[in-house]
mmCIF file of the N, C-alpha and C atoms, coordinates in Angstrom:
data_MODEL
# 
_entry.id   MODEL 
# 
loop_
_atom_site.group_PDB 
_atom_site.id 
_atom_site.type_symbol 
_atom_site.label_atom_id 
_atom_site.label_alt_id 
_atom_site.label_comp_id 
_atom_site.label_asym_id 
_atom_site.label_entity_id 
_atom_site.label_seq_id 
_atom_site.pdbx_PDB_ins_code 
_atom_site.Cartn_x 
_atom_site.Cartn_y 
_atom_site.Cartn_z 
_atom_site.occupancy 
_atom_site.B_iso_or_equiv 
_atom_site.pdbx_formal_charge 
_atom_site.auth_seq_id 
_atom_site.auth_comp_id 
_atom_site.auth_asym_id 
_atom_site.auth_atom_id 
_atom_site.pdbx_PDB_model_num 
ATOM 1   N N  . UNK A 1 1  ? 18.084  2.130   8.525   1.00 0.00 ? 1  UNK A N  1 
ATOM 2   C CA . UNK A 1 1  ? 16.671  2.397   8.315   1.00 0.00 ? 1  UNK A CA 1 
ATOM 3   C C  . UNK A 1 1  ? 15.888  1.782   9.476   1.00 0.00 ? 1  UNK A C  1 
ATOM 4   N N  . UNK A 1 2  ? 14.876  2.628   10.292  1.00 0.00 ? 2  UNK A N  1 
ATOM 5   C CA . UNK A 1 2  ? 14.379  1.768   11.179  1.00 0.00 ? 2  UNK A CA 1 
ATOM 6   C C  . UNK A 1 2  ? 13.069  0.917   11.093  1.00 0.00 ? 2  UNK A C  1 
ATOM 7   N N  . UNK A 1 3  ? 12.753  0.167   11.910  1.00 0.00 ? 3  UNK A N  1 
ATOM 8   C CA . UNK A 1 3  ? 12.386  -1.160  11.616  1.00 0.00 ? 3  UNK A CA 1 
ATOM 9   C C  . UNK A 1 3  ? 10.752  -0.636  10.550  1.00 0.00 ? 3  UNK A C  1 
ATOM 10  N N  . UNK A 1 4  ? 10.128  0.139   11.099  1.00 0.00 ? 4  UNK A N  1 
ATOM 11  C CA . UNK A 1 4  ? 8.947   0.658   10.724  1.00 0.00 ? 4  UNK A CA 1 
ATOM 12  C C  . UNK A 1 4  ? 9.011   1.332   9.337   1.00 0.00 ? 4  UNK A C  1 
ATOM 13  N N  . UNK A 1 5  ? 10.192  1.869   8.864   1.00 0.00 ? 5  UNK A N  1 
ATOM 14  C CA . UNK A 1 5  ? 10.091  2.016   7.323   1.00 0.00 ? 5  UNK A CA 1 
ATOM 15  C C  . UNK A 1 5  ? 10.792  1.114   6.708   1.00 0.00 ? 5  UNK A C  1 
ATOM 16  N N  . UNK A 1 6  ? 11.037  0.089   7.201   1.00 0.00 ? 6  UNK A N  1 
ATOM 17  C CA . UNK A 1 6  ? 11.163  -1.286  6.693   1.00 0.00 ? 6  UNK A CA 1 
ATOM 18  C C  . UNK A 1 6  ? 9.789   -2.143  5.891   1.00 0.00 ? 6  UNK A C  1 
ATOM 19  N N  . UNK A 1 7  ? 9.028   -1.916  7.210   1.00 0.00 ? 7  UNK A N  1 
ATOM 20  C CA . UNK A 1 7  ? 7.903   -2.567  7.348   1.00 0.00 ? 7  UNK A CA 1 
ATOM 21  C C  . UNK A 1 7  ? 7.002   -1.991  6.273   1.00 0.00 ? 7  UNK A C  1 
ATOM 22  N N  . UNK A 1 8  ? 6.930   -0.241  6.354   1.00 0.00 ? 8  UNK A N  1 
ATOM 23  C CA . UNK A 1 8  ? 6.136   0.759   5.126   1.00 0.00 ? 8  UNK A CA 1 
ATOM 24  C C  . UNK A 1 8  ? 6.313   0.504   3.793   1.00 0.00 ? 8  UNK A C  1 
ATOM 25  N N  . UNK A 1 9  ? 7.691   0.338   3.765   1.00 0.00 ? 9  UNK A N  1 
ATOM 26  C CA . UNK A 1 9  ? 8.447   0.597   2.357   1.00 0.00 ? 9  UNK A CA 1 
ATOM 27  C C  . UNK A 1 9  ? 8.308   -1.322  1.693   1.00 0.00 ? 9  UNK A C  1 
ATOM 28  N N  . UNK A 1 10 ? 7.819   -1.808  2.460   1.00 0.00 ? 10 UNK A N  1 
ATOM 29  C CA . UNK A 1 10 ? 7.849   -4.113  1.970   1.00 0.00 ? 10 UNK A CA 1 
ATOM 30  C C  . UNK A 1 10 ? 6.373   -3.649  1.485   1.00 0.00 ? 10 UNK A C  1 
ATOM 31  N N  . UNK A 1 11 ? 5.421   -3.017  2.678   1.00 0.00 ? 11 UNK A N  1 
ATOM 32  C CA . UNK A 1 11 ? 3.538   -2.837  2.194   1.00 0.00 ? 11 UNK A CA 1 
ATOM 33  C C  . UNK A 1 11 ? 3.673   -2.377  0.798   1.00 0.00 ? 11 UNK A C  1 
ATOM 34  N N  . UNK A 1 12 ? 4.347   -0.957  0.951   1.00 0.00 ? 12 UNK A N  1 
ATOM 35  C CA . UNK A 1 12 ? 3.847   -0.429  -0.621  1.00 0.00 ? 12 UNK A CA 1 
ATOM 36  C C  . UNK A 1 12 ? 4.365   -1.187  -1.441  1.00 0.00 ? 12 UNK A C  1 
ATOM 37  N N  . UNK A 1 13 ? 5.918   -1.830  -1.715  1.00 0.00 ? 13 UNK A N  1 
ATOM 38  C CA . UNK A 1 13 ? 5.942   -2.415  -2.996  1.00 0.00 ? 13 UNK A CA 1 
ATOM 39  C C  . UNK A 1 13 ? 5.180   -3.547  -3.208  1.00 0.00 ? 13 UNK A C  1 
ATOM 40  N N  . UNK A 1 14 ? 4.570   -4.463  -1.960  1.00 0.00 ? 14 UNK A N  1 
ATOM 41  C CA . UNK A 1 14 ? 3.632   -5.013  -2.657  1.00 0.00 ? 14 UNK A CA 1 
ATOM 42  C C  . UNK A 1 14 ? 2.347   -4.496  -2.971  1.00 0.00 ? 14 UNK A C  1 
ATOM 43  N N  . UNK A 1 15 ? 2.155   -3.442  -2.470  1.00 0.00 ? 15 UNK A N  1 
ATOM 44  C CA . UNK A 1 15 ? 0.855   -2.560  -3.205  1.00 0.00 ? 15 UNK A CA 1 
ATOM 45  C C  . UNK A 1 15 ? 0.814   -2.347  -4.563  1.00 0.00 ? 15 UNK A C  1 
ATOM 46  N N  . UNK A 1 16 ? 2.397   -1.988  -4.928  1.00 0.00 ? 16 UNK A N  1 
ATOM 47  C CA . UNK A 1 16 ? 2.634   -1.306  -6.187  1.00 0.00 ? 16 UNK A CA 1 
ATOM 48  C C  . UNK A 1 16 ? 2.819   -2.507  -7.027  1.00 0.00 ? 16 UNK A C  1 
ATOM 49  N N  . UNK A 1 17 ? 3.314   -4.146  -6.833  1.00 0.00 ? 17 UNK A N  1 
ATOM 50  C CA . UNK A 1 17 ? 3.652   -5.015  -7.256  1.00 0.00 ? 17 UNK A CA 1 
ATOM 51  C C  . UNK A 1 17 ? 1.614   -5.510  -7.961  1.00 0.00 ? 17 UNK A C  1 
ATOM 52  N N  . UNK A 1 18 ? 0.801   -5.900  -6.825  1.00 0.00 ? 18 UNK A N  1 
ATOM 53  C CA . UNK A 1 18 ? -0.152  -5.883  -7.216  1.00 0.00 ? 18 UNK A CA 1 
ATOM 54  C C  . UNK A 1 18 ? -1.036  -4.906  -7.913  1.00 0.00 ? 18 UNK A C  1 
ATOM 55  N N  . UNK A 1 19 ? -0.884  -3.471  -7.746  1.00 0.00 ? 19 UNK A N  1 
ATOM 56  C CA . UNK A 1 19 ? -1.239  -2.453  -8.996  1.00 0.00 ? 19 UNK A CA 1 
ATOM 57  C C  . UNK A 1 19 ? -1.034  -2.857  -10.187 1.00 0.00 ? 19 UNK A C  1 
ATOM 58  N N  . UNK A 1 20 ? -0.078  -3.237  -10.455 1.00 0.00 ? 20 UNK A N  1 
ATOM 59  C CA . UNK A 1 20 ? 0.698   -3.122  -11.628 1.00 0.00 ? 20 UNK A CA 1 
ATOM 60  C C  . UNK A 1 20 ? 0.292   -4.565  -12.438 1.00 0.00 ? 20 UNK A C  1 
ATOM 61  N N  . UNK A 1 21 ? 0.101   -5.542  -11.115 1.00 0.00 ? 21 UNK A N  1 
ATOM 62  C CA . UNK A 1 21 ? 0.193   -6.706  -11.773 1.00 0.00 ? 21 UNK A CA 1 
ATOM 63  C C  . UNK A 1 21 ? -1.637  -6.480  -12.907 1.00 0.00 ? 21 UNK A C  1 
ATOM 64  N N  . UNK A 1 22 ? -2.378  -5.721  -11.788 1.00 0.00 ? 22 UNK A N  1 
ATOM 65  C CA . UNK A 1 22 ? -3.761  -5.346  -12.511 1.00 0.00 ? 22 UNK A CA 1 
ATOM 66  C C  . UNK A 1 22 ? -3.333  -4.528  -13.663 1.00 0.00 ? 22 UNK A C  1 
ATOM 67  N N  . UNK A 1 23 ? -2.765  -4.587  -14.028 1.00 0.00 ? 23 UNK A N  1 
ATOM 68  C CA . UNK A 1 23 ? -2.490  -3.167  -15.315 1.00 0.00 ? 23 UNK A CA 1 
ATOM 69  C C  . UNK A 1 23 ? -2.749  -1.676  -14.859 1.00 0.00 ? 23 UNK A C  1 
ATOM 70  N N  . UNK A 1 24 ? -2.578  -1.189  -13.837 1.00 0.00 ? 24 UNK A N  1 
ATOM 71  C CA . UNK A 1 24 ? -3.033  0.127   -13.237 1.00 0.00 ? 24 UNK A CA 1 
ATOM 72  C C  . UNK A 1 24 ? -1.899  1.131   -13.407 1.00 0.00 ? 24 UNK A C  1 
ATOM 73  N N  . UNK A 1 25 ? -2.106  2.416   -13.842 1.00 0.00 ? 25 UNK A N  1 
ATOM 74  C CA . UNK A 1 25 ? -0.989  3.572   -13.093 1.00 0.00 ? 25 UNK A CA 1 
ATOM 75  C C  . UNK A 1 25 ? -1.381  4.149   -12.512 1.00 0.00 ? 25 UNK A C  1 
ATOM 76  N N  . UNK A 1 26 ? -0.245  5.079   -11.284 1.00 0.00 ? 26 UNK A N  1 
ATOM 77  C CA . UNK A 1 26 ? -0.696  5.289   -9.873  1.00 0.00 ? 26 UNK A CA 1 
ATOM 78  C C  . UNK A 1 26 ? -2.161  5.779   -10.475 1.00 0.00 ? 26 UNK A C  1 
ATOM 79  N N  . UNK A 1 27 ? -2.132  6.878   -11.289 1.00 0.00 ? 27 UNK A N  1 
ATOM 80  C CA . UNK A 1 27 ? -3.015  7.666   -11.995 1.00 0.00 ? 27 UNK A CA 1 
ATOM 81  C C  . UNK A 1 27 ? -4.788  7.006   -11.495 1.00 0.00 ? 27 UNK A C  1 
ATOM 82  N N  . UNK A 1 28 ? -4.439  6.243   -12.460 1.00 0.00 ? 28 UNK A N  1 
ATOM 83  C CA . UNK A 1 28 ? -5.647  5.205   -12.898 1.00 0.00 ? 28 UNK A CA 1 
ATOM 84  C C  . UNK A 1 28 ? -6.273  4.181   -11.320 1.00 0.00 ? 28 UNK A C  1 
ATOM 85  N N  . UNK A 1 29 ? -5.188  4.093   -10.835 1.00 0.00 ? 29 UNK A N  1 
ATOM 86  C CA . UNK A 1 29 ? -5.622  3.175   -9.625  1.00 0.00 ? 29 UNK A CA 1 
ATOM 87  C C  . UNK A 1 29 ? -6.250  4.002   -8.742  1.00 0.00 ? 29 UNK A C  1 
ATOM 88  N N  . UNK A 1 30 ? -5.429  5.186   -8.133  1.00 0.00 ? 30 UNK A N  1 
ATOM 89  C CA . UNK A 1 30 ? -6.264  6.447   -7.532  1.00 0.00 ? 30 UNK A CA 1 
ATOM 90  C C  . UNK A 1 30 ? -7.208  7.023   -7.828  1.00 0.00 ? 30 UNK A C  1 
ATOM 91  N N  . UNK A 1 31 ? -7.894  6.826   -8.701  1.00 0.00 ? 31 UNK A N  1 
ATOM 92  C CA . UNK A 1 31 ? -8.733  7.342   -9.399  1.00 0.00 ? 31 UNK A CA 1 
ATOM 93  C C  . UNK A 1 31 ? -10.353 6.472   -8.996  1.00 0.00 ? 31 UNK A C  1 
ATOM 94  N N  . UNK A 1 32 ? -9.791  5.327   -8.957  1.00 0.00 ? 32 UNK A N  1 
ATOM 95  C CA . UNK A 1 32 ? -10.664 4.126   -9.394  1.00 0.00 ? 32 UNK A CA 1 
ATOM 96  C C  . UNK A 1 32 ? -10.637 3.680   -7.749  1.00 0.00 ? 32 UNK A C  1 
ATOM 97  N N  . UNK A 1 33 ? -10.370 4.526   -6.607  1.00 0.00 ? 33 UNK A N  1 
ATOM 98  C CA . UNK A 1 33 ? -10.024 3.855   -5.502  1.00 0.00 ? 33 UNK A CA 1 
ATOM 99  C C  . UNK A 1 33 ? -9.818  5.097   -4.913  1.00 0.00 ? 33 UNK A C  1 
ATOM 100 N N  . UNK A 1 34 ? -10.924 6.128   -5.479  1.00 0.00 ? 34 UNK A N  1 
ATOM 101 C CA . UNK A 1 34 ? -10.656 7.471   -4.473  1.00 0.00 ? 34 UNK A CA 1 
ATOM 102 C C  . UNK A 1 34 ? -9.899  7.586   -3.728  1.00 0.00 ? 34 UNK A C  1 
ATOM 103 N N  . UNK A 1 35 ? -8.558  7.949   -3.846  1.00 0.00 ? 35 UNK A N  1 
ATOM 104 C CA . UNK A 1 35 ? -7.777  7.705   -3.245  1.00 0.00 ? 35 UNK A CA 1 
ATOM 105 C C  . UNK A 1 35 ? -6.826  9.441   -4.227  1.00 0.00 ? 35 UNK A C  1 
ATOM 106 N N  . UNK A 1 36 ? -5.858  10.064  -3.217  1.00 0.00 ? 36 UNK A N  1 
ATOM 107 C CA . UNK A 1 36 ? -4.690  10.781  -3.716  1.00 0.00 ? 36 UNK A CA 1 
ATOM 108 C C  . UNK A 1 36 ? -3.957  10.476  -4.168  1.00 0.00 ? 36 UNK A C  1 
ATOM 109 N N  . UNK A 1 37 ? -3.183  10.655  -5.696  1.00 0.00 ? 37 UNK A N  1 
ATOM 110 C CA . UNK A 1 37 ? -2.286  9.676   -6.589  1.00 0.00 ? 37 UNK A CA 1 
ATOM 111 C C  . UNK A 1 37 ? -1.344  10.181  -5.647  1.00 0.00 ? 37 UNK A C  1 
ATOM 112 N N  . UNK A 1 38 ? -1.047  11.565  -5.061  1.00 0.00 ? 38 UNK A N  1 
ATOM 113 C CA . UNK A 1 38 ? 0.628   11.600  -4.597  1.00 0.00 ? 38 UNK A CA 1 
ATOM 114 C C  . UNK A 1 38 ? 0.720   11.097  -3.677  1.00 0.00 ? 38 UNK A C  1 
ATOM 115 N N  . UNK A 1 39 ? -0.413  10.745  -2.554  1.00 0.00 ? 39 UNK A N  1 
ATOM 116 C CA . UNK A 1 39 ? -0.541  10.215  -1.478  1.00 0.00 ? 39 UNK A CA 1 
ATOM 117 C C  . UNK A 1 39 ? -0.140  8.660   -1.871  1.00 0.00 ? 39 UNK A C  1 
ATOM 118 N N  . UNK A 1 40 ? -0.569  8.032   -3.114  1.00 0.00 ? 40 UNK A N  1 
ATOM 119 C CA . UNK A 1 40 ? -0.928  6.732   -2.635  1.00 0.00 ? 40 UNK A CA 1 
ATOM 120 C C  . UNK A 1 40 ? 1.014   6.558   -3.779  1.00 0.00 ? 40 UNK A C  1 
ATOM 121 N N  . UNK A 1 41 ? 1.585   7.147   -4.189  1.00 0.00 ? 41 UNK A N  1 
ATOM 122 C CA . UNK A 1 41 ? 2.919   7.246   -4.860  1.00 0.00 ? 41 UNK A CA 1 
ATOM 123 C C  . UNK A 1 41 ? 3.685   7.025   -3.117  1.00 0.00 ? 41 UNK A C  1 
ATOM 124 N N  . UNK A 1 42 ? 3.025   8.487   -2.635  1.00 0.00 ? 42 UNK A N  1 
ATOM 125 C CA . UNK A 1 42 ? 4.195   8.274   -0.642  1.00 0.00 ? 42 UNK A CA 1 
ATOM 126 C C  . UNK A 1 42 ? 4.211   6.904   0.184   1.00 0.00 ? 42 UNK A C  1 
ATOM 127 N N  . UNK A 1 43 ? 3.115   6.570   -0.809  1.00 0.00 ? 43 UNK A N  1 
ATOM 128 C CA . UNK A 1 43 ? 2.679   5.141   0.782   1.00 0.00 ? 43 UNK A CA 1 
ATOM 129 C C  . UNK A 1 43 ? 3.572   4.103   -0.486  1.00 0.00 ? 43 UNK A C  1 
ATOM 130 N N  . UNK A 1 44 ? 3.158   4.130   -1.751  1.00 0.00 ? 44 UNK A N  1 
ATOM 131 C CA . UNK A 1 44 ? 4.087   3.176   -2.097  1.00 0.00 ? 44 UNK A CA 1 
ATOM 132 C C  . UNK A 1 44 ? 5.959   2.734   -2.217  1.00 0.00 ? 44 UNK A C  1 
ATOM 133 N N  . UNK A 1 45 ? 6.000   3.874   -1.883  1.00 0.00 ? 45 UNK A N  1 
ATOM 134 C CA . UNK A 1 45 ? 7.950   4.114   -1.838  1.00 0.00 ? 45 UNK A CA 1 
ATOM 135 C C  . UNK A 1 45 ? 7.850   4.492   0.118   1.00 0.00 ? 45 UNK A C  1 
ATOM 136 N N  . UNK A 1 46 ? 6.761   4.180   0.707   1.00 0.00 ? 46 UNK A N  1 
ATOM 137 C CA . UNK A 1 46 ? 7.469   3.643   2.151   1.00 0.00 ? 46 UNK A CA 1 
ATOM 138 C C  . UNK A 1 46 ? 7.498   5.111   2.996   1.00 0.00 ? 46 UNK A C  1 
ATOM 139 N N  . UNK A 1 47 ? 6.419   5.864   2.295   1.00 0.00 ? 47 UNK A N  1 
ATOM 140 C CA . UNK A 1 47 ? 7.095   7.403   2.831   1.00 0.00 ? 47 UNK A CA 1 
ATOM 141 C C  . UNK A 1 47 ? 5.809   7.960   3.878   1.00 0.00 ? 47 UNK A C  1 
ATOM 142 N N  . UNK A 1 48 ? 4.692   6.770   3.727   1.00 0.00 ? 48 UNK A N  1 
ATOM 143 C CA . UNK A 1 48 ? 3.675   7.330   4.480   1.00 0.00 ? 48 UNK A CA 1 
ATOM 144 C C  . UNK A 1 48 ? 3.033   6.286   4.939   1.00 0.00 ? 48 UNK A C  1 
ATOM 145 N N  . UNK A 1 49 ? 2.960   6.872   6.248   1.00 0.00 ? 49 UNK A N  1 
ATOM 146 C CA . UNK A 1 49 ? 2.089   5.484   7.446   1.00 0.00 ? 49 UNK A CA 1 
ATOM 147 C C  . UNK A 1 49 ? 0.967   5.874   7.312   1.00 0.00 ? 49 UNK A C  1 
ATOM 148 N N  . UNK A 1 50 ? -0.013  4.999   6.424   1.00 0.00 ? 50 UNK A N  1 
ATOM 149 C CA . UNK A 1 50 ? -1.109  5.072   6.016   1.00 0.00 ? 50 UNK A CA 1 
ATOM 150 C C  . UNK A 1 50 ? -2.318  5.018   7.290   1.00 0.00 ? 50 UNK A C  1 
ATOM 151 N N  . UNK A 1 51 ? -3.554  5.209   6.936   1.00 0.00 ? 51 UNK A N  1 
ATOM 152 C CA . UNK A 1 51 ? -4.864  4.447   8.176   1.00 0.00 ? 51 UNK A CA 1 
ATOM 153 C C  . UNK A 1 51 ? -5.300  3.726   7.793   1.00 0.00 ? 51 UNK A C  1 
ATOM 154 N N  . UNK A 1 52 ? -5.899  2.862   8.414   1.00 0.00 ? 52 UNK A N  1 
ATOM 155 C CA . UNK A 1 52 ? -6.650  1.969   8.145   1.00 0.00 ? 52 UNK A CA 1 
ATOM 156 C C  . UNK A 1 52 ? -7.919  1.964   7.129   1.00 0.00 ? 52 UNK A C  1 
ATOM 157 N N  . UNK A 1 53 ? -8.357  3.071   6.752   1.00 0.00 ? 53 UNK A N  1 
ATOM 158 C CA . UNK A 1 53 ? -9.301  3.675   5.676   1.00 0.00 ? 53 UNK A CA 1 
ATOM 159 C C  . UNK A 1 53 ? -8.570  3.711   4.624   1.00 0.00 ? 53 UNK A C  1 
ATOM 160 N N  . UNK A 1 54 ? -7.248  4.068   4.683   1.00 0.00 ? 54 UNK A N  1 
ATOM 161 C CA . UNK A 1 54 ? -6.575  4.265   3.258   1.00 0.00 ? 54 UNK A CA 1 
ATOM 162 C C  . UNK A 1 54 ? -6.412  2.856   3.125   1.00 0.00 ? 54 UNK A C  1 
ATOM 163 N N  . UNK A 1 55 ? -5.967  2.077   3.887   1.00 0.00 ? 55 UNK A N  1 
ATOM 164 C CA . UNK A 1 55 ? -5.783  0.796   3.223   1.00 0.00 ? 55 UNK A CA 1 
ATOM 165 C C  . UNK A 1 55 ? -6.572  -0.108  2.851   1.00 0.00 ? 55 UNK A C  1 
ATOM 166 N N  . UNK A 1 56 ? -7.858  0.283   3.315   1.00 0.00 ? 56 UNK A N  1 
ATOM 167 C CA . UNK A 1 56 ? -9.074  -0.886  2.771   1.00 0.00 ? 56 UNK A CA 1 
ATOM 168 C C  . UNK A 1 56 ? -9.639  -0.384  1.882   1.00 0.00 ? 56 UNK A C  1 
ATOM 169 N N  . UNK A 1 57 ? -9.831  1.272   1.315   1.00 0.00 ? 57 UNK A N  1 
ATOM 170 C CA . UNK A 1 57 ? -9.519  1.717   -0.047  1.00 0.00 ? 57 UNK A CA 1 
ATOM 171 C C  . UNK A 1 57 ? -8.746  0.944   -0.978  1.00 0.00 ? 57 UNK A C  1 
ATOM 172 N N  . UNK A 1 58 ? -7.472  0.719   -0.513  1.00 0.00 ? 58 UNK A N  1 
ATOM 173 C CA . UNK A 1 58 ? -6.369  0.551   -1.545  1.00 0.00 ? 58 UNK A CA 1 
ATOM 174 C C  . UNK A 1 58 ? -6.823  -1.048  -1.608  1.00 0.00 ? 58 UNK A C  1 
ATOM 175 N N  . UNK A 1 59 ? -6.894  -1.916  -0.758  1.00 0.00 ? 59 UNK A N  1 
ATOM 176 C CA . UNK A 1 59 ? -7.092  -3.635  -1.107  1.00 0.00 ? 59 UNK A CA 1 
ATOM 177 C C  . UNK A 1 59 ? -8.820  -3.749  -1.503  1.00 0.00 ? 59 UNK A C  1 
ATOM 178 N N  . UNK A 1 60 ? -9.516  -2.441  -1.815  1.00 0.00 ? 60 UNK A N  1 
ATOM 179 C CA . UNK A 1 60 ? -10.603 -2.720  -2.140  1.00 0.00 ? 60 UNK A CA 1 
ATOM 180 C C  . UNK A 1 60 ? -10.268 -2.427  -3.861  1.00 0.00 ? 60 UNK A C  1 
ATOM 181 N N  . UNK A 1 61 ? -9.487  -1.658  -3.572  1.00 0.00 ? 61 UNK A N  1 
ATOM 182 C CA . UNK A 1 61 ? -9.247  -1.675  -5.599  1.00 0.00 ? 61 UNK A CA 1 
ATOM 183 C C  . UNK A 1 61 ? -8.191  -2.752  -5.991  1.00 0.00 ? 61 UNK A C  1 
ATOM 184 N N  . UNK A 1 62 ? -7.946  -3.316  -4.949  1.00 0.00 ? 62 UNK A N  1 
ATOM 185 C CA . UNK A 1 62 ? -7.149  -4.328  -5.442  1.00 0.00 ? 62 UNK A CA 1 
ATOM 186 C C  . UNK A 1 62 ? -7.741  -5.754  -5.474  1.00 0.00 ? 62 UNK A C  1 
ATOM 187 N N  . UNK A 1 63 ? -9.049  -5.771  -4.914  1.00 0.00 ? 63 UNK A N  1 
ATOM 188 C CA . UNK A 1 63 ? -10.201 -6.719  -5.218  1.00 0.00 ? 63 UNK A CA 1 
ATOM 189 C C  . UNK A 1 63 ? -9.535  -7.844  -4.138  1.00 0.00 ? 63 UNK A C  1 
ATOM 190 N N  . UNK A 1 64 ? -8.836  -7.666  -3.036  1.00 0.00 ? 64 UNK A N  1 
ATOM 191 C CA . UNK A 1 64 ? -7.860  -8.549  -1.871  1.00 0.00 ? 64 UNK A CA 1 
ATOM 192 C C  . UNK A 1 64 ? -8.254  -8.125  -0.253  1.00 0.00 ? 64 UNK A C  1 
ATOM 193 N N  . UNK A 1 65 ? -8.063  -8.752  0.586   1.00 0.00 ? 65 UNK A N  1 
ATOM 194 C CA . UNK A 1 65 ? -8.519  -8.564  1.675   1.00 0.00 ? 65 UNK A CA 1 
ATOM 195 C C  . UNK A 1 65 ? -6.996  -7.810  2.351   1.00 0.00 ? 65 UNK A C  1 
ATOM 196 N N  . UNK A 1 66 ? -6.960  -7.240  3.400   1.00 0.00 ? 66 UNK A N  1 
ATOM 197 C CA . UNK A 1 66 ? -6.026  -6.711  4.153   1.00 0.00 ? 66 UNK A CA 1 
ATOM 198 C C  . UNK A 1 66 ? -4.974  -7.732  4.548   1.00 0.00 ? 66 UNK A C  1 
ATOM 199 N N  . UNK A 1 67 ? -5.266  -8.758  4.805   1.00 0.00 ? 67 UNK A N  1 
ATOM 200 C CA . UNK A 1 67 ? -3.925  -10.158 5.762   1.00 0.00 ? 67 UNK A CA 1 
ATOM 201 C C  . UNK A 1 67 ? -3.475  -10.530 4.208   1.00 0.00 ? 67 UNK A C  1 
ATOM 202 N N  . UNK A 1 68 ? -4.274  -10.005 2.848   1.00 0.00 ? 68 UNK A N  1 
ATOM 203 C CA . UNK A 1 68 ? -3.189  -10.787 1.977   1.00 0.00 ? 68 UNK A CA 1 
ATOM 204 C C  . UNK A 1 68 ? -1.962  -9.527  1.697   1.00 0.00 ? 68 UNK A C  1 
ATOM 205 N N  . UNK A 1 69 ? -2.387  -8.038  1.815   1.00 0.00 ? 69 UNK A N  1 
ATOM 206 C CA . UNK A 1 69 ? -1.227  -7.568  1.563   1.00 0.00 ? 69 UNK A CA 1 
ATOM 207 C C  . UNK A 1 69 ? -0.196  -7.165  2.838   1.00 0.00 ? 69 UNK A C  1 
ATOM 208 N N  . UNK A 1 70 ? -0.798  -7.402  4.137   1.00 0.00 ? 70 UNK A N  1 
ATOM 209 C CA . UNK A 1 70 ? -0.018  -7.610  4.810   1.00 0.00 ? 70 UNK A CA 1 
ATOM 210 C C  . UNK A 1 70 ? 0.598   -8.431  5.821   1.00 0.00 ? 70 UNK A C  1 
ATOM 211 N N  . UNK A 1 71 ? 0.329   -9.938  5.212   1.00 0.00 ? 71 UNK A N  1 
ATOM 212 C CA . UNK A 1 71 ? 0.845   -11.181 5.438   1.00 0.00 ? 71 UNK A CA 1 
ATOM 213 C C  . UNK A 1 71 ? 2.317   -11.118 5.433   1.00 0.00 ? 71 UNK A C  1 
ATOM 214 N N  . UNK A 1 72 ? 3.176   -11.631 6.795   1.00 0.00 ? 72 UNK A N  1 
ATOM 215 C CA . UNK A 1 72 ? 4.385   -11.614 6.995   1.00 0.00 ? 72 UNK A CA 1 
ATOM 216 C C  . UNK A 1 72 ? 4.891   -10.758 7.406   1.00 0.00 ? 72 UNK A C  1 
ATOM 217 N N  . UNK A 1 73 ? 4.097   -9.219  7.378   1.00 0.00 ? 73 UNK A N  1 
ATOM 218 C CA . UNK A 1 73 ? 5.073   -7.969  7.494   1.00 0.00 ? 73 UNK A CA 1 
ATOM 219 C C  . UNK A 1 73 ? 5.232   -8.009  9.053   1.00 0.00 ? 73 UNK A C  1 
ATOM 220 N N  . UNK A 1 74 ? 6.437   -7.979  10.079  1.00 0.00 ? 74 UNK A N  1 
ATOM 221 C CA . UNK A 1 74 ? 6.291   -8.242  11.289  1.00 0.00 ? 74 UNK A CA 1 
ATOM 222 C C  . UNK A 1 74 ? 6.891   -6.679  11.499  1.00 0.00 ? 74 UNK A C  1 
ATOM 223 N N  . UNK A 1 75 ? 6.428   -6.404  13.196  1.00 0.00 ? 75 UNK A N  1 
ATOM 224 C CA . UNK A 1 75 ? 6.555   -5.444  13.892  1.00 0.00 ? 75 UNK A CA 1 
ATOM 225 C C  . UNK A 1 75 ? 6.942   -6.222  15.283  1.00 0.00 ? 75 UNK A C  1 
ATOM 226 N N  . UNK A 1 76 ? 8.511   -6.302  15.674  1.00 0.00 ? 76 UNK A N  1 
ATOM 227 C CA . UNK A 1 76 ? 9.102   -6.643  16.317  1.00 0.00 ? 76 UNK A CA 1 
ATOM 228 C C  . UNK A 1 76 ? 9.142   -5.800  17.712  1.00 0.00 ? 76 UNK A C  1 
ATOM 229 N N  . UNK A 1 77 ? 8.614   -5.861  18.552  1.00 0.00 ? 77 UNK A N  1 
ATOM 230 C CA . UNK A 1 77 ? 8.709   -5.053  20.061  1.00 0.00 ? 77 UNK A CA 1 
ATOM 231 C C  . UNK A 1 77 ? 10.014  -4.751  20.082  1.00 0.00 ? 77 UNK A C  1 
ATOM 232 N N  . UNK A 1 78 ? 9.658   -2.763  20.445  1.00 0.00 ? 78 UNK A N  1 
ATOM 233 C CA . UNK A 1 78 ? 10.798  -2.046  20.822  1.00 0.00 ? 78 UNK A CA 1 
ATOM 234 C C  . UNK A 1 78 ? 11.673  -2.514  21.836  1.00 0.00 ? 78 UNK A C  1 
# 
């Protein structure tokens, strides 16, 4: 697997780890975070390199700033 859907697939489960921890389904979280449930299902199983709009959507419904959900995730030079 290369290094970058390494990196996709660590973001979303803690996306999906903190969804969940709020009581949310994709349903309900997308909803509440204008956001595409199938879109935001791809980004959580690592399948979509999100923008920067989708993600301050997503840590705005998660009531968290951006460095907390992607604290640690490294991108190692090709």
């Amino acid at each position: 697997m290369p290094l970058n859907n390494v990196e996709l697939l660590t973001l979303g489960r803690r996306i999906r780890r903190a969804r969940k921890l709020l009581g949310f389904s994709q349903k309900a979280f997308a909803t509440k975070s204008g956001l595409d449930r199938s879109n935001l299902g791809r980004m959580e199983r690592g399948d979509l390199n999100m923008n920067f709009s989708f993600l301050c959507d997503i840590c705005e419904g998660l009531a968290c700033d951006i460095a907390t959900v992607t604290r640690g995730i490294l991108s190692l030079p090709s």
